[in-house]
VMD Tcl script that draws the C-alpha trace (Angstrom):
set ca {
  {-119.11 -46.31 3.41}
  {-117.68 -49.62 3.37}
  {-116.41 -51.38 6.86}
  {-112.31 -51.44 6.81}
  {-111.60 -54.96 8.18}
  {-108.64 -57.39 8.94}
  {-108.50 -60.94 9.59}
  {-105.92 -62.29 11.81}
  {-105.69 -66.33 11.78}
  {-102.78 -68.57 11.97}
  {-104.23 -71.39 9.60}
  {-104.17 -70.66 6.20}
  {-106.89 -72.89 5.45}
  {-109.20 -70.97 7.70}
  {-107.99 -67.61 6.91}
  {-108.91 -67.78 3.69}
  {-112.24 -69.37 4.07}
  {-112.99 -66.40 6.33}
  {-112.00 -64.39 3.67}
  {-113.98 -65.99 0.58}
  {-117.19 -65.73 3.35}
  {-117.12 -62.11 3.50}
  {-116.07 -61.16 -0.23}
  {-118.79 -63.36 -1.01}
  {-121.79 -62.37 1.72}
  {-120.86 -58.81 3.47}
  {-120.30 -56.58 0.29}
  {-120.33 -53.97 2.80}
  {-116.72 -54.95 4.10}
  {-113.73 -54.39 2.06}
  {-110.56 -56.82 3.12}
  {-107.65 -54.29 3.54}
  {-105.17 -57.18 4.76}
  {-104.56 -60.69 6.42}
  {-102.24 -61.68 8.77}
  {-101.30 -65.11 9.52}
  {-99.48 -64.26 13.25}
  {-100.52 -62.58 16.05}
  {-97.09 -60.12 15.48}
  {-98.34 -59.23 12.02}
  {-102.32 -58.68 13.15}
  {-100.44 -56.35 15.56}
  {-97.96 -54.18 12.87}
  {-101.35 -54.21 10.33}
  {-104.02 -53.02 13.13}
  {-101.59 -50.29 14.49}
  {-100.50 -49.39 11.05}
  {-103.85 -49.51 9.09}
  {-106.41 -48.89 11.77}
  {-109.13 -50.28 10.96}
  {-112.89 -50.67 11.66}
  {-113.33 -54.13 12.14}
  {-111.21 -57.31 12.81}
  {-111.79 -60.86 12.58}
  {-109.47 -62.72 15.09}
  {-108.56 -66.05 15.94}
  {-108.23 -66.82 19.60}
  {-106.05 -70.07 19.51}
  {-102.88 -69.01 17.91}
  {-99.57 -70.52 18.86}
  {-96.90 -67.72 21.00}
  {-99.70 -64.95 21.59}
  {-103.54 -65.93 21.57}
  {-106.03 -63.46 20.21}
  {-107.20 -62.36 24.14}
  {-103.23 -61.61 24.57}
  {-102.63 -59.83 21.07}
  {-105.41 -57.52 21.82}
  {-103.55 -56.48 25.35}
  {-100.54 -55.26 22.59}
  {-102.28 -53.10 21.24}
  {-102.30 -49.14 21.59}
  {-104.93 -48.72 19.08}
  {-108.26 -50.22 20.29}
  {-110.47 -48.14 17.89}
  {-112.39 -50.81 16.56}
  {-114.71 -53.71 16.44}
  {-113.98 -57.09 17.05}
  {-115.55 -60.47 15.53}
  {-114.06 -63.46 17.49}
  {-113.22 -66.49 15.43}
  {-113.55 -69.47 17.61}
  {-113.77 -72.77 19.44}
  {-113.80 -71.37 22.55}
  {-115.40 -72.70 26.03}
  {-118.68 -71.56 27.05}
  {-117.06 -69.73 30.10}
  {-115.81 -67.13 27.75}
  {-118.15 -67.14 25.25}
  {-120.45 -65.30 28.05}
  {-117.97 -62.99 28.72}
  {-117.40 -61.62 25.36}
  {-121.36 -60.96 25.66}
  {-121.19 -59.59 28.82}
  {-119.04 -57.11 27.28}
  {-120.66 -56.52 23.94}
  {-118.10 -58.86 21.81}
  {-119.50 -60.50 19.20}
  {-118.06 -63.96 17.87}
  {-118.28 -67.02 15.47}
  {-117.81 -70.39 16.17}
  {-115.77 -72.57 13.44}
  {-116.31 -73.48 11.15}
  {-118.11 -69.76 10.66}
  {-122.03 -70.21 9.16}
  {-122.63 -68.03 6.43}
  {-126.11 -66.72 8.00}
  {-124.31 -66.09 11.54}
  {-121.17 -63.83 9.82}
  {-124.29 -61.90 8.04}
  {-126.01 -61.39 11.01}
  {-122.63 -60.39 12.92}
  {-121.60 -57.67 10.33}
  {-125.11 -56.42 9.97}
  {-124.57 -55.69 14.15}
  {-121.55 -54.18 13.65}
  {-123.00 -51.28 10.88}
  {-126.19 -50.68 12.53}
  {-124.67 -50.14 16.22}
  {-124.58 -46.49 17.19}
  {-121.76 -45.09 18.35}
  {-122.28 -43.63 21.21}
  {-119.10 -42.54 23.78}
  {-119.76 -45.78 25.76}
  {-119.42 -48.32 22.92}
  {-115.82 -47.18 22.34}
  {-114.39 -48.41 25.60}
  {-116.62 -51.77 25.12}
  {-112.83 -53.31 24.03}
  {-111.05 -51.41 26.94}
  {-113.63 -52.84 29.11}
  {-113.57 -56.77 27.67}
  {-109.18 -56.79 27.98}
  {-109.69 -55.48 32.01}
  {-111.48 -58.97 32.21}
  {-108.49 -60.65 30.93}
  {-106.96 -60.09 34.11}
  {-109.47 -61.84 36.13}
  {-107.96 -65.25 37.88}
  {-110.24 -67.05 35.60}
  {-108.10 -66.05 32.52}
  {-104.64 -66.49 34.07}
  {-103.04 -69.14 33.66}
  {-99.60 -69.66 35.65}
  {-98.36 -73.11 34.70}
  {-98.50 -75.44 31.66}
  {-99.18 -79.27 32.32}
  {-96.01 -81.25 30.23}
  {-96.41 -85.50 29.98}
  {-93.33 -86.84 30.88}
  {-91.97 -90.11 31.85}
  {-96.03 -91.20 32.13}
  {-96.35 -88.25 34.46}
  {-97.97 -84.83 34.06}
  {-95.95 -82.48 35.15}
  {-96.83 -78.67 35.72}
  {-94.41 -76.26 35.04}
  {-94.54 -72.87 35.51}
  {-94.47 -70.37 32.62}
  {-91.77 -68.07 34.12}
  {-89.35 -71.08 34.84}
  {-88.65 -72.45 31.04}
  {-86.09 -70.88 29.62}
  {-86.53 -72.05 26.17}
  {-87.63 -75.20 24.02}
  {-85.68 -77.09 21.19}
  {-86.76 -79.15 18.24}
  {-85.02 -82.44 17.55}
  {-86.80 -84.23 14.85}
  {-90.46 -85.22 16.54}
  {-88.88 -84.81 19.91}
  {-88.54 -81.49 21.87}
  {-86.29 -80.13 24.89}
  {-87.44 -78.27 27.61}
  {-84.56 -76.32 29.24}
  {-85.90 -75.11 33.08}
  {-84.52 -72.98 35.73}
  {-81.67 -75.16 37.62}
  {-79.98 -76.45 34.22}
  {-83.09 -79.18 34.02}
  {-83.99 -80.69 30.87}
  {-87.05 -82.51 29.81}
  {-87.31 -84.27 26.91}
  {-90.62 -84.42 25.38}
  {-92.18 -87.12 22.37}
  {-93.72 -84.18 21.06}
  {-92.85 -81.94 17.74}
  {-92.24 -77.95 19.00}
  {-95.04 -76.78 16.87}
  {-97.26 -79.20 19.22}
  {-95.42 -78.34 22.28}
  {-95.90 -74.33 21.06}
  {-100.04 -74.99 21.08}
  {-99.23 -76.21 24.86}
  {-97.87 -72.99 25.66}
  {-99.77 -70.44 24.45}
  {-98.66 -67.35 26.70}
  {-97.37 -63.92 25.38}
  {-93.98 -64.05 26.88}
  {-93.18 -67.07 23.94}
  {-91.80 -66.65 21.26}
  {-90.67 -68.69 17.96}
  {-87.98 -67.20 16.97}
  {-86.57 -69.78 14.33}
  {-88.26 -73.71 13.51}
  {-86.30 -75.27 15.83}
  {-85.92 -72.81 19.19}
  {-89.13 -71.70 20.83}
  {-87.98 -69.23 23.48}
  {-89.53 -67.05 26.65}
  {-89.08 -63.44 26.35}
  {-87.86 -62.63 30.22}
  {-85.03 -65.54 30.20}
  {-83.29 -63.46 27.13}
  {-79.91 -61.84 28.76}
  {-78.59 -60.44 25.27}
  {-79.28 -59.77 21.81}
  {-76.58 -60.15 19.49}
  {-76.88 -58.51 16.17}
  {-76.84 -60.01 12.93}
  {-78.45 -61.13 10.14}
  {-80.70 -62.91 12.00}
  {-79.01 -62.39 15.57}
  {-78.35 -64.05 18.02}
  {-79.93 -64.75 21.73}
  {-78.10 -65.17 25.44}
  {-80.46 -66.81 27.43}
  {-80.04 -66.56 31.45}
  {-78.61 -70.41 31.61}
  {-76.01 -69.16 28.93}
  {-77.08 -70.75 26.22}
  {-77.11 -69.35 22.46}
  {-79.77 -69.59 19.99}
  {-79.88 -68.27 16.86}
  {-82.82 -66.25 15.48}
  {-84.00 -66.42 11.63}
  {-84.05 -63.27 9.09}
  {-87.82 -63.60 9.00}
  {-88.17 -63.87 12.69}
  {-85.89 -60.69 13.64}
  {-88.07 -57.59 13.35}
  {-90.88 -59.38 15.22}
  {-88.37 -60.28 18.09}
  {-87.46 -56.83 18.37}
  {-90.87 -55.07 18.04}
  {-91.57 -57.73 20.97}
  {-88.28 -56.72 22.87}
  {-88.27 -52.83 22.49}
}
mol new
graphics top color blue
foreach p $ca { graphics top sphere $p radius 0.5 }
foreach p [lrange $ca 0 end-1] q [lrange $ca 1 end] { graphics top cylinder $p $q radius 0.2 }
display resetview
């Protein structure tokens, strides 16, 4: 019987390289979907459930280590996709994760899989997941504070005190607690791979925004968002039932 498995990646280049790898080299794992966002690798791996999933660990609003922590299905295993430091790469074998370093070798994804159908499944080796998120919460995998260059300075700001970001052209605004602004020479989609924490959220191209600072939803076709300074920011069609799955 063939291996159900999902990829979760949020380049499209590498997605579908991982992809054409295993159609090509593991004919005993059949692709049941892709998913270019943490949100969707969450709705597919909930919804589907499958045996096996690829996932990418530096994705922009939710990281793979963070996804993983949404889920209530855990019934599977997991192939790590990644660049990684060596600090974690012990810890995922510490705890029986396997992973791949990009770009992925043909022989090492062979050699991977092959682990992942000959393993016996004993009680044990279903809590091996259970067991590797429980290390998340270690100090050595929080991180409290995000380091911003401004004015020739590096400032650190903590997570829970930006209220939201805004694109203008290749320039982005920080709003902070205490009606501060910081303006940084940075595009949003740069300043989103700087803050790569689970309580962030794109919810259109031009408004990045953090999950606890939200005072209202306003419904709509998209919506609308009251943040706790009072501000407004509108949320995209294609963004809404994302927001919502992360809000409910």
């Amino acid at each position: 019987m063939k291996l159900k498995a999902i990829i979760v990646d949020d380049e499209l280049h590498s997605l579908k390289t991982t992809e054409l790898l295993i159609q090509q080299n593991c004919e005993e794992v059949e692709i049941i979907a892709i998913a270019e966002t943490p949100e969707k690798g969450i709705e597919l791996i909930e919804s589907l459930h499958p045996d096996l999933v690829f996932l990418d660990i530096a994705m922009p609003r939710m990281n793979g280590f963070e996804m993983l922590l949404h889920l209530s299905y855990r019934s599977f295993d997991i192939i790590f996709t990644t660049a990684f430091d060596e600090y974690a790469i012990k810890a995922f074998k510490v705890n029986a994760i396997d992973y791949l370093l990009k770009p992925i070798d043909k022989t090492e994804l062979i050699e991977a899989v092959n682990k992942v159908k000959s393993k016996s499944f004993k009680d044990e080796d279903y809590n091996k997941l259970d067991i590797f998120l429980e290390s998340l919460g270690q100090p050595s995998f929080k991180k409290e504070k995000v380091a911003i260059p401004v004015d020739g300075k590096i400032q650190m700001i903590p997570f829970s005190s930006i209220i939201y970001c805004e694109s203008e052209s290749n320039y982005t605004f920080i709003y902070v607690e205490q009606n501060k602004k910081l303006l940084l020479s940075k595009t949003l989609k740069e300043v989103e791979k700087l803050i790569t924490h689970p309580d962030f959220f794109r919810v259109q191209n031009s408004y990045l925004v953090n999950l606890n600072h939200i005072k209202e939803y306003i419904r709509g076709e998209g919506g609308e968002l009251i943040m706790s300074n009072g501000d407004e920011v509108r949320v995209s069609r294609n963004k809404k039932t994302a927001l919502l799955m992360l809000l409910t």
